[in-house]
N, C-alpha and C positions, 0 to 999 in steps of 0.2 A: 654441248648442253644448251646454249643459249639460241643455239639455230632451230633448234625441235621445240622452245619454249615459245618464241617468239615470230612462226613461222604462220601462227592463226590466228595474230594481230593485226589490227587493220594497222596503216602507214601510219596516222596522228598517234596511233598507243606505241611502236615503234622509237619513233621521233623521242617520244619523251621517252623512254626508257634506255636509249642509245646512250647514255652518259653514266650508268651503272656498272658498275664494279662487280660481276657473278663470284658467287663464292660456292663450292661445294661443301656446304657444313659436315654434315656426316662423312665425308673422306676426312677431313680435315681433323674432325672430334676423333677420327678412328685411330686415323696414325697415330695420336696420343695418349689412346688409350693404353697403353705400356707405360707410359711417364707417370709419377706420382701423383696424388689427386691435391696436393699442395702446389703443384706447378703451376697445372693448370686451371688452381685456381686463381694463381698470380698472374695468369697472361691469360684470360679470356677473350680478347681485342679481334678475334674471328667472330666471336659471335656479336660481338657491339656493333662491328664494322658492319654485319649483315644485316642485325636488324635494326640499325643507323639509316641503312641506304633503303633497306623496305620501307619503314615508316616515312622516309621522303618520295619515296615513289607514289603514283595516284594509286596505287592498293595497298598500300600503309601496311598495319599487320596482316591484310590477307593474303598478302606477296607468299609464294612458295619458297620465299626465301627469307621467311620470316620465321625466328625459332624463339621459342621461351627462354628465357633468361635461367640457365642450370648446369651444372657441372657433372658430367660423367663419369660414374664410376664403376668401382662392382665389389663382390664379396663374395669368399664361397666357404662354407662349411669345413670341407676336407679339401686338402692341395689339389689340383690340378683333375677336381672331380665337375664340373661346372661352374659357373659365376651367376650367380644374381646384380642382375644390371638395376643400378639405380641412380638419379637425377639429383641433386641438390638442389631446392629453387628458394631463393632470398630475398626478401623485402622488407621494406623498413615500416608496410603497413601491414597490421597483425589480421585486420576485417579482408582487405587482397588472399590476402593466402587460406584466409579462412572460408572464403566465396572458389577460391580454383579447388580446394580440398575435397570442395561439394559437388563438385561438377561431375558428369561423368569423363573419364579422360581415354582418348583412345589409342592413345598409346600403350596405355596400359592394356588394353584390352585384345592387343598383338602379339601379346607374350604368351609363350607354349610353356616356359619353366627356364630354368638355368644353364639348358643346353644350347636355345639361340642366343642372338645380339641382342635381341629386343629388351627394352626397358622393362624392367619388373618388379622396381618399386619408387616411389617419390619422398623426400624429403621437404617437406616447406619447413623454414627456419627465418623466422624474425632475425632481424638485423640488429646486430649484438644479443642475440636471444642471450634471457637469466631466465628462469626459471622462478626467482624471489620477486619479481617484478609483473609475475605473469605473462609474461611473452609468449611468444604462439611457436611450438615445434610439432608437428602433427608430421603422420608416415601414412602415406596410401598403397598400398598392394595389391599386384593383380590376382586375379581369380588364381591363375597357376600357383601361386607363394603363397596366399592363403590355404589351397588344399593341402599344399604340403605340411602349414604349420597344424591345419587338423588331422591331418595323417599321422601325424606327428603323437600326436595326442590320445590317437588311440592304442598305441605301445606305453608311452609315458604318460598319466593323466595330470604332468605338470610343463608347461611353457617353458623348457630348457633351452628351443630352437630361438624364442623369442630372445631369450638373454644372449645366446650365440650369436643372433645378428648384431646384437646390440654392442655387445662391445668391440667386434671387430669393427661396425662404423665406429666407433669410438677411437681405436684404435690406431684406426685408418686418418682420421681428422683433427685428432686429440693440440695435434699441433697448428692447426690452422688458423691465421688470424681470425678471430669473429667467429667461431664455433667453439662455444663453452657449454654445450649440453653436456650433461654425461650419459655414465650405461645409465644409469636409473632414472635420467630423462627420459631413453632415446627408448627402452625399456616402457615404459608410462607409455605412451605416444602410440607404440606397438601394441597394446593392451587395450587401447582407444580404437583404435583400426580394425582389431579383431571384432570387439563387441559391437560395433558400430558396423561394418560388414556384415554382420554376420544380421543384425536386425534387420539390415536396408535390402539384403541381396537373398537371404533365405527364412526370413522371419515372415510374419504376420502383414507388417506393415513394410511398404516399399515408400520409406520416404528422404526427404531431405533432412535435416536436421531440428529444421521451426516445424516444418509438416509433421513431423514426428513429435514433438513437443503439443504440438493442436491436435495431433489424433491421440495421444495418450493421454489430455489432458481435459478435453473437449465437454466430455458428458460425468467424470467422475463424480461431482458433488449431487448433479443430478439424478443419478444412480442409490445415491447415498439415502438422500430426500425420498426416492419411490418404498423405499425400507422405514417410513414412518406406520405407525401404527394409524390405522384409517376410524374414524368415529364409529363407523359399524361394529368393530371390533371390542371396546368398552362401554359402549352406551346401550343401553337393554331397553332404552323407550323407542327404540327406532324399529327392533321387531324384525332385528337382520340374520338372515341364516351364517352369516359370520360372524355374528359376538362368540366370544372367546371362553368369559368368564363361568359359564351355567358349571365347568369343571375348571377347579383354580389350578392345580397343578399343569393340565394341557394349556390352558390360556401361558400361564409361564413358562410353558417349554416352548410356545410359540413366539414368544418375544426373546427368549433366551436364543433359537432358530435366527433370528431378523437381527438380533444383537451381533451373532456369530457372522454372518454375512457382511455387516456394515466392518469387521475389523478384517474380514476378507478383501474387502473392497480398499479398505487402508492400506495394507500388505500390499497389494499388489501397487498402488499408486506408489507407494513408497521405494517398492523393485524398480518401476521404472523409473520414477528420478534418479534411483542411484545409478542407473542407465547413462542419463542425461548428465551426470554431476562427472560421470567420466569425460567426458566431453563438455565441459562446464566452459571449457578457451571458446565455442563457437559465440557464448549469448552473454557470459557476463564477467563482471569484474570482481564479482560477489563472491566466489567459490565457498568464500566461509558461508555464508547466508544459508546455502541449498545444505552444506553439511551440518549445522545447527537445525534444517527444517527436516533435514532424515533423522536426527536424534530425537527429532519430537514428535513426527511421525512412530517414531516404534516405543513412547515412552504412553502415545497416545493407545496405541494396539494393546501396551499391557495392563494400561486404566481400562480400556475394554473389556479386558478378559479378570479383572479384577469387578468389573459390574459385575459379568456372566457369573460369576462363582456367586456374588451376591443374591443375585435373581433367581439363582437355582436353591439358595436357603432361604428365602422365603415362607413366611405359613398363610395360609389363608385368615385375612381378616375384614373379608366382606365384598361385592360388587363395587362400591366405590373406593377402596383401597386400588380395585384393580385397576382402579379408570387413574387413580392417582400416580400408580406408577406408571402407565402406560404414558404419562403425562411427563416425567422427568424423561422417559425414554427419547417421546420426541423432542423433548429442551436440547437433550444430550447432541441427539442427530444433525437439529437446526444450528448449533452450536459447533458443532463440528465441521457440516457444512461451511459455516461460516468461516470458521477457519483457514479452509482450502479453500473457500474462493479468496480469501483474501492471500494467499499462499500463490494462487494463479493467476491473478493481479500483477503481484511483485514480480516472480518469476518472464510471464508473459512481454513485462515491461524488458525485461533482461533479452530473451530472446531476439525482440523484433526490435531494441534497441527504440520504441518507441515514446517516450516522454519529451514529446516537442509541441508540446500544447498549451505550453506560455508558463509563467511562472506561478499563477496560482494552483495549476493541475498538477505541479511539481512539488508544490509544498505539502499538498492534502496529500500526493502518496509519501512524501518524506513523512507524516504523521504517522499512516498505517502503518508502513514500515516496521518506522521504530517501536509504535505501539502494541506489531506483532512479535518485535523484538525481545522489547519487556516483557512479555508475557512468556513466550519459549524460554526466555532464560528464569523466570520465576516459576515458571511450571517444574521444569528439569531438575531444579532447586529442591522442591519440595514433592515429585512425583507422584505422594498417594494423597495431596489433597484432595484432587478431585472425588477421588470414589470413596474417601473418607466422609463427605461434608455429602455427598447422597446416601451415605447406607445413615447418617445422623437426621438426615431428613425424612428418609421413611419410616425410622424410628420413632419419629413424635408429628406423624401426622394427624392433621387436624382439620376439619372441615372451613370449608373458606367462604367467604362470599364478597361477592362482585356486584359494582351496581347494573348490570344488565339485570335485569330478572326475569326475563325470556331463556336465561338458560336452566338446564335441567340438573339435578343436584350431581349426573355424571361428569356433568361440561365441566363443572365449579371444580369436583375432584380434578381430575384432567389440568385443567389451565392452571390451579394450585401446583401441579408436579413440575410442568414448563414451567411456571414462573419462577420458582425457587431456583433452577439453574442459573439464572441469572442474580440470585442475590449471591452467589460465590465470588469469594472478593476477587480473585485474579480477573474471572469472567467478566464482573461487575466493571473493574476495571478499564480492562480492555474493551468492552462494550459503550462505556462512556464516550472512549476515545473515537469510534464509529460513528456516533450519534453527534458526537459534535463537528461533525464535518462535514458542511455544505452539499457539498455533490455526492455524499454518500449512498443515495441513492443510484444514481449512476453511474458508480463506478462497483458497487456491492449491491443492487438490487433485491436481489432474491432477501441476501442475510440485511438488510436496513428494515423491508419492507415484515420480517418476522422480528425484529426489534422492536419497531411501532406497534404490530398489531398486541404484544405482552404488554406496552407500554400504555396502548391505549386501555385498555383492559381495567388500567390502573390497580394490580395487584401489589404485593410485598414488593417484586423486581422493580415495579413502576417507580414506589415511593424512593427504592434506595438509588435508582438510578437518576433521578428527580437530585437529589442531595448531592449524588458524587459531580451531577454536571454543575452544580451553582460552587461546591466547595473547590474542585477544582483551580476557578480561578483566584480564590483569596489570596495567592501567596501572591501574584499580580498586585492587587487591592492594597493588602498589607504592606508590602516594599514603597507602593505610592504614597500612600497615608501616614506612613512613619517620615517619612522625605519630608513630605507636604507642613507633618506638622511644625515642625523645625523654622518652618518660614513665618517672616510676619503680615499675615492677613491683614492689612490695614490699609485703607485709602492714605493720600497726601493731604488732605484737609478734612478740617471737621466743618465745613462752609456747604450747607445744604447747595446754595446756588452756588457755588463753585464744583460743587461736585456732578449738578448738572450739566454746565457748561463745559468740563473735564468727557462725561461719559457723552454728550452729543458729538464728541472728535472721535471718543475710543470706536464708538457704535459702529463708525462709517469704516475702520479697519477689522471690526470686528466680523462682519458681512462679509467681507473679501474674504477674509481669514476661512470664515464657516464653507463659504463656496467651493472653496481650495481642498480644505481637510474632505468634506463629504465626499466630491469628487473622484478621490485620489482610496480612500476608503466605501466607497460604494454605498454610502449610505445618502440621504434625503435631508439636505439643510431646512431650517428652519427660523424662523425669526420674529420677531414681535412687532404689531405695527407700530407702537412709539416706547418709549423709555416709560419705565417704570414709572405709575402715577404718584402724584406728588403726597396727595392724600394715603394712600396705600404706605407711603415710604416714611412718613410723621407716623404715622401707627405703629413702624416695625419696628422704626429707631426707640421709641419710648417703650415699647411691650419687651422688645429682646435687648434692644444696645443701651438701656438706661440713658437714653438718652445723646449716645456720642453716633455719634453722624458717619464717622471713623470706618464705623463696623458694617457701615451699609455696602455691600459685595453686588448686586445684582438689580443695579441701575439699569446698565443695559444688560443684554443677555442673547442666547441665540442656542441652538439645539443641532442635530443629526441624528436623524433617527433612521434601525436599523431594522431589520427582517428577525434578525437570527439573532441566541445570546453570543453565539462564535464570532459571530461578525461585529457584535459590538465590542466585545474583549477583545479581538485583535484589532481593532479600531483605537480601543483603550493603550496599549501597548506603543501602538505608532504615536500617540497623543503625545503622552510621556519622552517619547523620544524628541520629537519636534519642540512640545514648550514645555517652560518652567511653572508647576502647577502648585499655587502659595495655598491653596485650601482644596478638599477631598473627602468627598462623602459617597461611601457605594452603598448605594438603598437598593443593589438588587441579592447583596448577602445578608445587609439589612433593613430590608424593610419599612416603611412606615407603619402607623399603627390602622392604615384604610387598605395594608395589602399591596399600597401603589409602589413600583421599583424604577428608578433609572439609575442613573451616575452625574453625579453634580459635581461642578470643580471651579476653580477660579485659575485665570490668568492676568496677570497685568498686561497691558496694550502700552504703545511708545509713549504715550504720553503717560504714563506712569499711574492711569486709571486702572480699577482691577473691574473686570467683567465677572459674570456667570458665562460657563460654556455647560452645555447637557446634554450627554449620552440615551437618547431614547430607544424603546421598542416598541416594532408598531402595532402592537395588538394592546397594550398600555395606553399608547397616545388613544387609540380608537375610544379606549373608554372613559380617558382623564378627560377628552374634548368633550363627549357626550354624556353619557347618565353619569360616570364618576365625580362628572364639573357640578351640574343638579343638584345632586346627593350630598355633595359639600359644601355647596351654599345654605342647602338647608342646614347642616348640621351648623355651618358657621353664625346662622343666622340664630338658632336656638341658645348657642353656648356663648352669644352677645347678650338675648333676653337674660342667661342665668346670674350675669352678671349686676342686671337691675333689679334685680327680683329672684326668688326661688322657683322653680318650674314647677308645673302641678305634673300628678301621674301622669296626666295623658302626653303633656310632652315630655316628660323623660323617658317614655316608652319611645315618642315618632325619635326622640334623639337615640337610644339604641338603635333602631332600628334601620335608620340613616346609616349609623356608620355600621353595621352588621350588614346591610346590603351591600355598600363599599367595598368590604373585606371580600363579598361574593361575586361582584360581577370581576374586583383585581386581580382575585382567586383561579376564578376561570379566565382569564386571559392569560395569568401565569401559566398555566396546564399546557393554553392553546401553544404559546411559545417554547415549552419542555417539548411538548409531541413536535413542534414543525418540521417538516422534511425537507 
């Protein structure tokens, strides 16, 4: 054998192969094929030896004497009626076995059935495979054993053959160190191979496992989206040959039509996940996650057909009724959508095992996640809120208005219908949780960019989603503030000039300090050019502190200001962690009486001075710097005058009117800061 191998090598490939050891594996595996398959699982030392000495040689594994690491065995139905030959292959890496699973293998591909030698099924099994642990035990079959187990099938329409093999592997190995699957493992695994076969070799799609995941997954929401109801279809000022409504019941049987389709479209995405969930060992560690998103998937199909029935009792109650409901239809759709892309995010992530995008991309899906989490488990909870809290809305519909006034009294009906999905509390909820998350656009496109545009709109959804994102973070606020009060806010002297001289040492740690925190938290330090004026600080102490010097907090001072309210509250959160914060004011749940919002807090600095530190936003600073600054010098300069004197009408009018523009320009920077993307 070695003279016919090595007789059309040049002398140097000779040279180095001259010190090799030939082994004839297949003789070797053959003669023991009669011995127990616990033998020689104990003495594999032919095949180590082989591909020992391949991997040293200059053709490594492509040596023809290089063989996969697996144990030979067989099985047969009835005694002495054929064998089904098949491999054991073992690793102590689950993604290894799960990449050879996938391949095409051509060994297998040489087997006729149970009457030759050839191999004619594989085994991969993790090393100490459980089961409870996730571990990977997957079976690959050649074409031959597969037809047979569908032959099979059309006598019996139940997988008897499948439980037949299984427990004679079982049988067969039950004793073997390191093989603790069972039948109802090895059973599973079989059941995986079938349907997964049977997709890849005679289905639709011819793919790999993620390929098959991206073609089944690819265009569903978009699909979903083209079943909205188009403007043509409720708006009667556009003069389209497809408005709907001139007859109300066919307008309703045609959305009832679009309705049916979109839980078609569900169905069937939900068939094949559970495709995918039988093979859940290839992409994730989740297996519960995909079987909770199939519960809610078909809890979601029968809130669908609980609309239909709605949509089909219906009476006619006017042209804009029709636009109104066409309008929850599409809430429903974009909403649902949203859903599933957020559904093929997480999934997606499982698959292609990609979340190596640094620890902030990590975090914002750890949010969605959970966020989608909460909501499948509070949906499943209560199942017919959803299409309870719509058929109570089309019950007390009521004409809307928006401040566009370019739109036409259909549009108004319409965006009223969408908007109202969103004031559903789970929705509301879980939409909150979207919008508060920096790169949500990014990562949710489609469904962020139809959150803005309701939001913008500024309808009921706008207002109530406005409240859940500011309330949200109170319980933050509160825990700090309740701490906070506890402490004693008080400087170490009541010595004006001491307290200067104190806050010109804190100031210069104070800078490093801000530098550091901004930095580190992604926001914009700020700082004052000198300490708090001396005049300004005799005014505060006699108007607020009666007088004690004690009370004066905000000698020195300094700021970071942020883009986003998310980013200032998780800014707030690290704050907290790093220093001890002796006083606490959140003006952005409440407020001042000019509109204007940030976060004010106090720290002591080493030398035992207490600073001002403050949480900005920069659509705020823009205006506190510019007209907000104006508009309050005015006003402060007026409620100085009332002090000497009583004001006549005209300036207790410019002093309304001061601080009534205040409230307007903080007003609209608040908005600007709810909407940002």
């Amino acid at each position: 054998m070695a003279t016919n191998i090595f007789e059309d090598f040049d002398e140097q490939s000779q040279n180095q192969l001259a010190g090799l050891k030939m082994l004839d594996f297949e003789q070797v595996m053959g003669n023991r094929q009669s011995s127990s398959f616990q033998s020689i699982l104990k003495n594999n030392s032919f095949e180590e030896h082989s591909n020992g000495y391949s991997e040293r040689s200059p053709f490594g594994k492509n040596s023809v004497f290089y063989k996969q690491k697996g144990i030979k065995a067989s099985i047969g139905e009835i005694e002495n009626i054929g064998k089904w030959v098949y491999v054991i292959k073992t690793s102590s890496e689950g993604t290894e076995l799960i990449e050879e699973y996938k391949k095409h293998d051509s060994v297998l591909a040489e087997s006729e059935g149970k009457f030759d030698k050839n191999v004619d099924f594989i085994i991969y099994l993790e090393t100490d495979y459980n089961v409870s642990f996730g571990d990977i035990l997957l079976i690959k079959m050649s074409n031959a054993m597969l037809k047979t187990h569908f032959d099979s099938l059309k006598e019996i329409p139940d997988p008897k053959l499948l439980m037949t093999w299984s427990k004679l592997i079982y049988e067969q190995n039950r004793n073997t160190p390191g093989f603790k699957a069972s039948i109802e493992d090895l059973m599973y695994a079989f059941r995986i191979e079938v349907e997964y076969r049977l997709i890849k070799n005679f289905g639709e799609m011819k793919y790999t496992p993620s390929e098959f995941w991206s073609a089944t997954t690819n265009k569903i929401s978009e699909k979903i989206r083209e079943l909205k109801i188009e403007r043509e279809s409720w708006d009667p000022t556009l003069k389209s040959e497809k408005y709907k409504a001139a007859i109300f019941e066919k307008a309703i049987n045609s959305i009832v039509l679009r309705t049916e389709d979109i839980r078609n479209e569900i169905s069937d995405f939900r068939k094949k996940l559970e495709i995918m969930n039988r093979i859940a060992g290839f992409f994730s560690d989740r297996p519960g996650f995909i079987d909770k998103t199939i519960q809610f998937l078909q809890f979601i199909e029968n809130t669908i057909t609980k609309i239909i029935v709605f949509l089909k009792g219906l009476k006619n109650v006017g042209k804009y009724y029709f636009a109104f409901i066409c309008g929850i239809v599409n809430g429903v759709i974009e909403f649902i959508c949203g859903l599933i892309d957020v559904v093929l995010l997480i999934i997606t992530i499982f698959v292609y095992d990609s979340l190596s995008q640094g620890a902030e991309v990590e975090l914002d899906i750890l949010k969605i996640r959970e966020g989608l989490e909460e909501f499948i488990e509070a949906y499943i909870n209560n199942p017919n809120l959803i299409d309870k809290e719509i058929g109570e809305m089309a019950a007390v519909y009521s004409y809307a208005r928006y401040e566009d006034k370019n739109l036409t009294g259909y549009q108004v009906a319409h965006n009223r219908g969408e908007d109202l999905i969103i004031t559903i509390d789970i929705i509301l909820s879980f939409i909150a949780i979207i919008k508060g998350i920096t790169k949500s656009s990014e990562y949710l496109p489609k469904f962020a960019r139809w959150i803005d545009d309701v939001v913008e709109r500024g309808g009921p959804g706008a207002r109530q989603l406005e409240n859940i994102l500011t309330i949200k973070y109170a319980e933050l606020s509160d825990d700090i503030s309740r701490i906070a009060k506890a402490k004693k806010a008080i400087q170490n002297s009541k010595d004006l000039d001491e307290l200067y001289k104190a806050a010109k040492i804190a100031d210069k740690e104070l800078r490093e300090v801000t530098k550091i925190f901004a930095q580190e938290t992604k926001g914009i330090p700020g700082f004052r050019n000198e300490l708090k004026g001396r005049e300004r600080a005799l005014e505060k102490i006699n108007s607020d502190y009666s007088g004690d010097a004690s009370k004066l907090l905000d000698i020195a001072g300094s700021k970071v200001v942020y883009k986003r309210l998310d980013e200032l509250y998780d800014a707030l959160k690290r704050f907290n962690q790093d220093f001890e914060i002796i006083k606490f004011k959140d003006r952005i749940q409440k407020p001042l009486a000019s509109g204007y919002r940030d976060v004010l807090m106090n720290i002591r600095m080493k030398n035992g001075h207490i600073v001002e530190f403050r949480l900005h936003l920069e659509e705020m600073d823009k205006v506190a710097n510019g007209v907000g600054h104006k508009l309050y010098e005015k006003q402060r300069s007026l409620e100085a005058l009332s002090i000497t004197r009583p004001l006549t009408k005209a300036e207790k009018y410019k002093l309304f009117m001061f601080k009534n523009q205040q409230y307007r320009v903080y007003n609209e920077a608040w908005e600007i800061i709810i909407n940002k993307k």
